[in-house]
C-alpha positions in Angstrom: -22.6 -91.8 40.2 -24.0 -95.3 39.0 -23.0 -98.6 41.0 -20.6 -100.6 38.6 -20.8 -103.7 41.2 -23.7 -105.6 39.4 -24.2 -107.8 42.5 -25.0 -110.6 40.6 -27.0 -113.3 42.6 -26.3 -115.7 39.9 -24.2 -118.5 42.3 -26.3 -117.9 45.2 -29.5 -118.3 43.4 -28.4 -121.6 42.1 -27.5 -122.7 45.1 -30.7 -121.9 47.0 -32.5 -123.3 44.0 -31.1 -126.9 45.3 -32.7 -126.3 48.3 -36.3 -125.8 47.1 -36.2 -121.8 47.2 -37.2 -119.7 44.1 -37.1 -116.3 43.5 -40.5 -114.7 43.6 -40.3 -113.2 40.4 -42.8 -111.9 38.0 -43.2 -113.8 35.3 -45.9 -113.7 32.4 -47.5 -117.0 33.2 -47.5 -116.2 37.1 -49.0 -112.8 36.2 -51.2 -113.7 33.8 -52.8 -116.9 36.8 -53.2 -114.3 39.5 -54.7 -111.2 37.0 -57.3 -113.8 35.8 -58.0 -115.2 39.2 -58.5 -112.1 40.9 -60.1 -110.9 38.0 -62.5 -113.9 38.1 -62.9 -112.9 42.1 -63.8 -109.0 41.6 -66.5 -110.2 38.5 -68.1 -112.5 40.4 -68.1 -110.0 43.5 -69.7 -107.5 41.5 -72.1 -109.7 39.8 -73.1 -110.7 43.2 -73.5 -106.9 44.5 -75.3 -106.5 41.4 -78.0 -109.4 42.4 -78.7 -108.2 45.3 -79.0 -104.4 45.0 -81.3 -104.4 41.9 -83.6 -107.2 44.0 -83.9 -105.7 46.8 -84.7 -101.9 47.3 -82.5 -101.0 50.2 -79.8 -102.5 49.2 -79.6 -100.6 46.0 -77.7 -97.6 47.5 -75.6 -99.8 49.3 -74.3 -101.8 46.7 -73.6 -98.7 44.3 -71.8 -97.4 47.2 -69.8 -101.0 47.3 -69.1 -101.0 43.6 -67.6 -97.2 43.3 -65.8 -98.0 46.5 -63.9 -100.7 44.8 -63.4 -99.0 41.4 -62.0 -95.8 43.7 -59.9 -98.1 45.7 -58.8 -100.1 42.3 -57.7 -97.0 40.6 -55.8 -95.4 43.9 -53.8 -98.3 44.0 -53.3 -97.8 40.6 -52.0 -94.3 41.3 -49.9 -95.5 44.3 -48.0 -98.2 42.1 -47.4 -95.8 39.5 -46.1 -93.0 42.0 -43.8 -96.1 43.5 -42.0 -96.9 40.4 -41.9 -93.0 39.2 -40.0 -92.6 42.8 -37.7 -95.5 41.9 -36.7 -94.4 38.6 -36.2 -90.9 39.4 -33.6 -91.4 42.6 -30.4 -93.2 40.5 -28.9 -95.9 42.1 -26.0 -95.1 43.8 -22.8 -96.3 46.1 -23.1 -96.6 49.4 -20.2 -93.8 49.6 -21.3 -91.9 46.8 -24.7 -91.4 48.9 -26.0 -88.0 49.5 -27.7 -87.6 52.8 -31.5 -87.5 52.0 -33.3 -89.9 50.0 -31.3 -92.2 48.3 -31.1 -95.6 46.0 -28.7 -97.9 47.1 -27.0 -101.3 46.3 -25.0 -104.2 47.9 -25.0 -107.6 49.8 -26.7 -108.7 53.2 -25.1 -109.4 56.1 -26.2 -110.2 59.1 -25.4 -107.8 62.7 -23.4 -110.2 65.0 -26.7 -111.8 67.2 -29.5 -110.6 65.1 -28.8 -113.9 62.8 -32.0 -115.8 62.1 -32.0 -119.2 60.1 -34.5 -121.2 58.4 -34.6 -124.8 59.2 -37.1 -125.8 56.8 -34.3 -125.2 54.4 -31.2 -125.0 55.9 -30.8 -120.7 54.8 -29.0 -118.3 56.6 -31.5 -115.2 56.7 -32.4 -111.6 58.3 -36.2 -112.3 57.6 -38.4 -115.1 57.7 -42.4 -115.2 57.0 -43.4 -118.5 57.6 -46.4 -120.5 57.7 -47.2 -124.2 58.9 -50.7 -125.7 57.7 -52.1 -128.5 58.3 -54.2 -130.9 55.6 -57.0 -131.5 57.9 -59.6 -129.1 58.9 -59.1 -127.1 62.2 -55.3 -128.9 62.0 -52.5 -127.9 63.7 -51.0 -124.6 62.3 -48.1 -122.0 63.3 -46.8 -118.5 61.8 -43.9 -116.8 61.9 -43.3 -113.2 61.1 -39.2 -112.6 62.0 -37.3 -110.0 61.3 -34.2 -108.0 62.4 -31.8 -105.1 61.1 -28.7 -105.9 58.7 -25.7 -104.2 56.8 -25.7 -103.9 53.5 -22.3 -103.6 52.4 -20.6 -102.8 48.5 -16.9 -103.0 47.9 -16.1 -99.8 49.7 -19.1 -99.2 52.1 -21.6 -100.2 54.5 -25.4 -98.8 55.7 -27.0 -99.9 58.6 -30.8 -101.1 57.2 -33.3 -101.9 60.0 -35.8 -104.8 60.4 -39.0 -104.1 61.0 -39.1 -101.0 58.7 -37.9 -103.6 55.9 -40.3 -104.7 53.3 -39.1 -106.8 50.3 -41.2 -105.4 47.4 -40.2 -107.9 45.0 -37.8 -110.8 44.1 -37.5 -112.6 48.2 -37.0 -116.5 48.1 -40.0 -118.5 48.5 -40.4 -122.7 48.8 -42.8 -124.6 50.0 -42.0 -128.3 51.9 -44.5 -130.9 52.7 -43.9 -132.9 55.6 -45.4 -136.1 57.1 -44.0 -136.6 60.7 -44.7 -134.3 63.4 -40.7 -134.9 64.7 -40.3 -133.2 61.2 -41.9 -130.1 61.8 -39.3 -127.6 63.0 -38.2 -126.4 66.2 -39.3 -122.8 66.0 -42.9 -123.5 64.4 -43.3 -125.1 67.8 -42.5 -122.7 69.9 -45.3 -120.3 67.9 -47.8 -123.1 68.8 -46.6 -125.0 71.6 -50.1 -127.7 71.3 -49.0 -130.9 70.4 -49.8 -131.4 66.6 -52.1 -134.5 65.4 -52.3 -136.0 62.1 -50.2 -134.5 59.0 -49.1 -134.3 56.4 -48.3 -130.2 57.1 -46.9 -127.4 54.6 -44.7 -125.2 55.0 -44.3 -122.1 53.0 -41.8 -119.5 53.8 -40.6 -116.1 52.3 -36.6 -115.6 53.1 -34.3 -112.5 52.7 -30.8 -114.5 52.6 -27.8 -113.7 53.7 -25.4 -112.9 51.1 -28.2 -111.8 48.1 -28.0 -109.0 46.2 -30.2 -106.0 46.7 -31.3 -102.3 46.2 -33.0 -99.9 49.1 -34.8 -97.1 48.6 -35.3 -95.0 51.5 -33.5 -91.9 53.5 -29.5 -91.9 53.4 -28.3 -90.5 57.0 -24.6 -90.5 58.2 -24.7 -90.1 62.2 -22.3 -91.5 64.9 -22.3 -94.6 66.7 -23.1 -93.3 69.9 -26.6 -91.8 68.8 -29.7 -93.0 69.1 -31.2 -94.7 65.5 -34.7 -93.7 66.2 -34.2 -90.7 67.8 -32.5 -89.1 64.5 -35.3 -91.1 62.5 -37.5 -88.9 64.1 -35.6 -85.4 63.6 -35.2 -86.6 59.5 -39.0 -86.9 59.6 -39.8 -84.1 61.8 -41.5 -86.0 64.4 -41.3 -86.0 68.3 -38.1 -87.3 69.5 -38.8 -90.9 70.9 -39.6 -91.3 74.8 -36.9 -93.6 76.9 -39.7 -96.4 77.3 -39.8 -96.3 73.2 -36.4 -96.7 72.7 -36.0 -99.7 75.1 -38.8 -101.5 73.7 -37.4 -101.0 69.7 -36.2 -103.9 67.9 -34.9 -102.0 65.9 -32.9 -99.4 68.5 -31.9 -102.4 70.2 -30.5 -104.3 66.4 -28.5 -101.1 66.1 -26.6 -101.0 69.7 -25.8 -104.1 68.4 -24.3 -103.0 65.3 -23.1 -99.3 66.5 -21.6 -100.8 69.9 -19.4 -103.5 68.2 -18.1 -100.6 65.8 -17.4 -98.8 68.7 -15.2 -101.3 70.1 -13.8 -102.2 66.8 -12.6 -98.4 66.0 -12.2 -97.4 69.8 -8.2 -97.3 69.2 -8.5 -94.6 66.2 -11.9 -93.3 66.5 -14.1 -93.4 70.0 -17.6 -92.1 67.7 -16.8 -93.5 64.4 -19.4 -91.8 61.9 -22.4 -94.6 60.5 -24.7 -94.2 57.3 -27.9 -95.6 58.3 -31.2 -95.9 56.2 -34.1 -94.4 57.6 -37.6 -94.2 57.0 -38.5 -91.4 54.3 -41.1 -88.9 55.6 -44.6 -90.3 54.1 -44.1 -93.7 54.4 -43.1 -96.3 57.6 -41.2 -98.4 55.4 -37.9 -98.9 53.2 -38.1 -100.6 50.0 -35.9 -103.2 49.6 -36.2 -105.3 45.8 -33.9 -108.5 45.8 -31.5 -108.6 42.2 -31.6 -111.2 40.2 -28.9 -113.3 38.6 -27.6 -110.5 36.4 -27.9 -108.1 39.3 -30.7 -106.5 38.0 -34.1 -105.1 39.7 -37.3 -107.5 38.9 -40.4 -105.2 39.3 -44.0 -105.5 37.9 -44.5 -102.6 35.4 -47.3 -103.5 34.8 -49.2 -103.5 38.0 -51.2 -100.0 37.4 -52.3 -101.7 34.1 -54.3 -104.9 35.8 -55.3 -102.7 38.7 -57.5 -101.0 35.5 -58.1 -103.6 34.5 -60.1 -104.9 37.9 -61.8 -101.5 38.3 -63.6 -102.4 35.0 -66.0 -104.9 36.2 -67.4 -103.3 39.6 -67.3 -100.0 37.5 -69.5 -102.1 34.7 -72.2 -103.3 37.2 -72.4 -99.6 39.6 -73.4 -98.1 35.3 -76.3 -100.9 35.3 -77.2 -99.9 38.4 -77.1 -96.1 37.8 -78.6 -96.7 34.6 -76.2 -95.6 32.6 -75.9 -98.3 30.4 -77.3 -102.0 30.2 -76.4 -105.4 30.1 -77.9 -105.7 26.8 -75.9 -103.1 25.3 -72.9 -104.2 26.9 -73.6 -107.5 24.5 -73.8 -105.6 21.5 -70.9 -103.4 22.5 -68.9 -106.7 22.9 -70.7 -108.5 19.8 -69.5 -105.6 17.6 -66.0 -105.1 18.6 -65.6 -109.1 18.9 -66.8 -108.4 14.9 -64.5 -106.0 14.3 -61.2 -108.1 15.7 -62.4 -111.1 13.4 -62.3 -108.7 10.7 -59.0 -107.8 10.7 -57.7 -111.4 10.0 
């Protein structure tokens, strides 16, 4: 059964916009920048690999070795985004009631446990994750980073899932804004408590990467309906068919202890009609430690990069280019005429 609810983040994007925070999405001009940078990165590696392993003798194996190490580990992430989106595709979304226990594709809005709240004050954003980095504009500056997280609900019209924190990864579309600051009575109160040295001469920047409350989103990840009174990582660990959890383990979870949260204040929200009230929690799928989560954009729609296996080809071509020179296989002079010719060809066709 297909969500109706488009979960439009229309409003709330606009308002976050006012605040300095864009949505990280993919767009043609910001793809095309990075594929050409890194592009420009993995050439000039190569070329570089390629200097010294044809100058000096024992570095030749070495370098071939470096070159078909980074073409193998261009084209397996290759492989990996493809298999990603393939898994997306094939598991429909679904409503959170409509949900069948196993892996699942589900949609709604964020909302924060009761305690687990965090908040940005960079830009004033209600949030349930926060990467955050302060820099400073002088070298060996003062600098702080923050890496925050806890569990949340997200809720449609007629259901909720419990979705936990550290197992969270935004994939694609989280807020992101940058803020330049001057004073250090500026900088804010939880970047100094990850660096409590006094900072010296600014300006500083602050970048940060939000999941707010309220957005839209859709998780991928394992569907499991178990009571309150349970334990969240011990059933984890039965889905995946791994040990059960030792006490010390449980107490020491952020994300065990996010879900008393949640489970013990349905507990005594139900407690009159239902002592164990049943919960649906998304777990992590066996194969993988985390749960995809891909922010919606204004139309409630998922953004994704389809073509990410494409420019990971792409960057296996020049490492893959420079190991055939150094095999033999080919040379740079015929690589010229290769390119001469087909450069010959294109003009042609106008």
């Amino acid at each position: 059964m297909q969500a109706r609810a488009p979960f439009s983040n229309a409003t709330l994007l606009s308002d976050l916009a006012a605040k300095g925070l864009q949505q990280n999405s993919n767009s043609w001009l910001t793809t095309l920048l990075t594929v050409l940078v890194v592009l420009v990165f993995v050439s000039s590696l190569s070329v570089v690999v390629y200097h010294f392993a044809s100058e000096v003798a024992w570095l030749y194996w070495p370098g071939v070795v470096v070159l078909v190490g980074a073409v193998l580990l261009l084209i397996a992430g290759a492989f990996v985004m493809k298999s990603d989106r393939a898994k997306r595709a094939d598991t429909a979304r679904t409503t959170i009631r409509a949900a069948s226990q196993g892996v699942a594709q589900v949609a709604g809005r964020i909302r924060p446990i009761a305690g687990c709240e965090l908040r940005s004050d960079t830009f004033d954003v209600r949030c349930v994750m926060l990467n955050g980095s302060l820099k400073s504009n002088q070298k060996y500056g003062y600098s702080a980073k923050l890496n925050q997280r806890h569990g949340c609900v997200v809720y449609d019209e007629h259901a909720e899932v419990f979705v936990p924190g550290q197992a969270l990864v935004t994939t694609f579309g989280a807020l992101f804004g940058t803020k330049t600051i001057d004073q250090a009575d500026q900088i804010p109160t939880m970047y100094r408590q990850a660096n409590p040295h006094e900072p010296r001469k600014g300006p500083w920047r602050i970048s940060e990467t939000l999941l707010p409350v309220g957005i839209g989103v859709q998780v991928l990840g394992g569907f499991l309906t178990i009571k309150a009174t349970d334990s969240y990582l011990t059933k984890q660990a039965q889905y995946r068919g791994e040990p059960a959890p030792t006490a010390q383990m449980l107490e020491e979870s952020p994300d065990e202890r996010d879900w008393r949260l949640y489970a013990d204040g349905l507990i005594a929200q139900d407690s009159a009609t239902s002592p164990t009230p049943a919960v649906n929690v998304m777990v992590q799928p066996p194969g993988t430690n985390q749960l995809q989560v891909v922010v919606l954009d204004g139309h409630g729609r998922m953004l994704e990069d389809r073509f990410g296996p494409l420019w990971c080809w792409l960057m296996a071509a020049p490492p893959a280019l420079f190991a055939a020179y150094l095999l033999e296989y080919t040379t740079p002079a015929q690589t010229v005429a290769w390119l001469d010719s087909l450069w010959q060809a294109f003009v042609g066709l106008f």
